[in-house]
N, C-alpha and C positions, 0 to 999 in steps of 0.2 A: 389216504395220503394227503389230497385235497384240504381237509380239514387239521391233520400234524403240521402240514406246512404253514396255514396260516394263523396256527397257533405257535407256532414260533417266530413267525413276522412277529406278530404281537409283543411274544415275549423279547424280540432283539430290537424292538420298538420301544417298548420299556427300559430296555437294560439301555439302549442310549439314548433315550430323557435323564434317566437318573446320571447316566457319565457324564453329560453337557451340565447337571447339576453340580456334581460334584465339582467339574470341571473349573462353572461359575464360581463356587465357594473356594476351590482351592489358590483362586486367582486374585479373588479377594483377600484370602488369608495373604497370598505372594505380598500386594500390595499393601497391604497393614503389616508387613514386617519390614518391608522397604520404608514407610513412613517411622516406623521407628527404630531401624537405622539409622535414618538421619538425622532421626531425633538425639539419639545417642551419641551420635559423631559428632552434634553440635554440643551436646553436652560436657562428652571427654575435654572437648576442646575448652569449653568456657572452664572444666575444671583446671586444666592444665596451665591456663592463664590466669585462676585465680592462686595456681600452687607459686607462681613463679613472683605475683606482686604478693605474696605472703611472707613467700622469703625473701621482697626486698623493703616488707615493712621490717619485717624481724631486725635487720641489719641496720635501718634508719631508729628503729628504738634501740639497739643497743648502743649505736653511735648516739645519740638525743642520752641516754643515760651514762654514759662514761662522760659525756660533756657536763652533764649533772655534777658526778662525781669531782670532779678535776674544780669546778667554778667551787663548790662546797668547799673542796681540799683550799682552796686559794684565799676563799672568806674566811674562813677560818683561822688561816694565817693572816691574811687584813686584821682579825680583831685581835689576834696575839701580840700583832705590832703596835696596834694602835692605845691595847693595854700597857704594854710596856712603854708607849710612850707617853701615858696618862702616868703612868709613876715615877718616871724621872722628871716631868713637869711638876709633878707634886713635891720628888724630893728635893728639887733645884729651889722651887719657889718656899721650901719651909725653912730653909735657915736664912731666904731676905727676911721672913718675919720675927724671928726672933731676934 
């Protein structure tokens, strides 16, 4: 009996070495998922602040190009004016020369 009993100290000597081990490791693991957690939570984060100045580039380029469009639309009619004024310049001034 003497000898069953101290052969199971042994073995429940063993069996919690190895739980204090596992113990260690699974605390570690705890902590290596808490560290990326917060890894992740810092990231959602930078993501969600880069979604928000994305959509408020989008909106300063489509404003920057409607203002494109409009300033074109308006040259454009500058040079239509300034055509038609180049030909009634021309037409006024060709019959002083004749």
């Amino acid at each position: 009996h003497e000898q069953l009993l101290k052969m199971m100290e042994e073995r429940m000597m063993d069996v919690e070495q190895k739980l204090r081990l596992v113990k260690r490791l699974l605390q570690d693991k705890v902590n290596q998922l808490k560290e990326q957690l917060s890894k992740n939570t810092k990231a959602d984060a930078m993501v969600k602040d880069l979604y928000v100045e994305n959509a408020q580039l989008l909106k300063a380029l489509e404003m920057t190009e409607q203002r494109q469009k409009t300033a074109e639309r308006k040259n454009y009619l500058l040079e239509e004016k300034i055509a038609n004024l180049n030909r009634i310049v021309k037409n006024l001034a060709s019959p002083s020369f004749n």
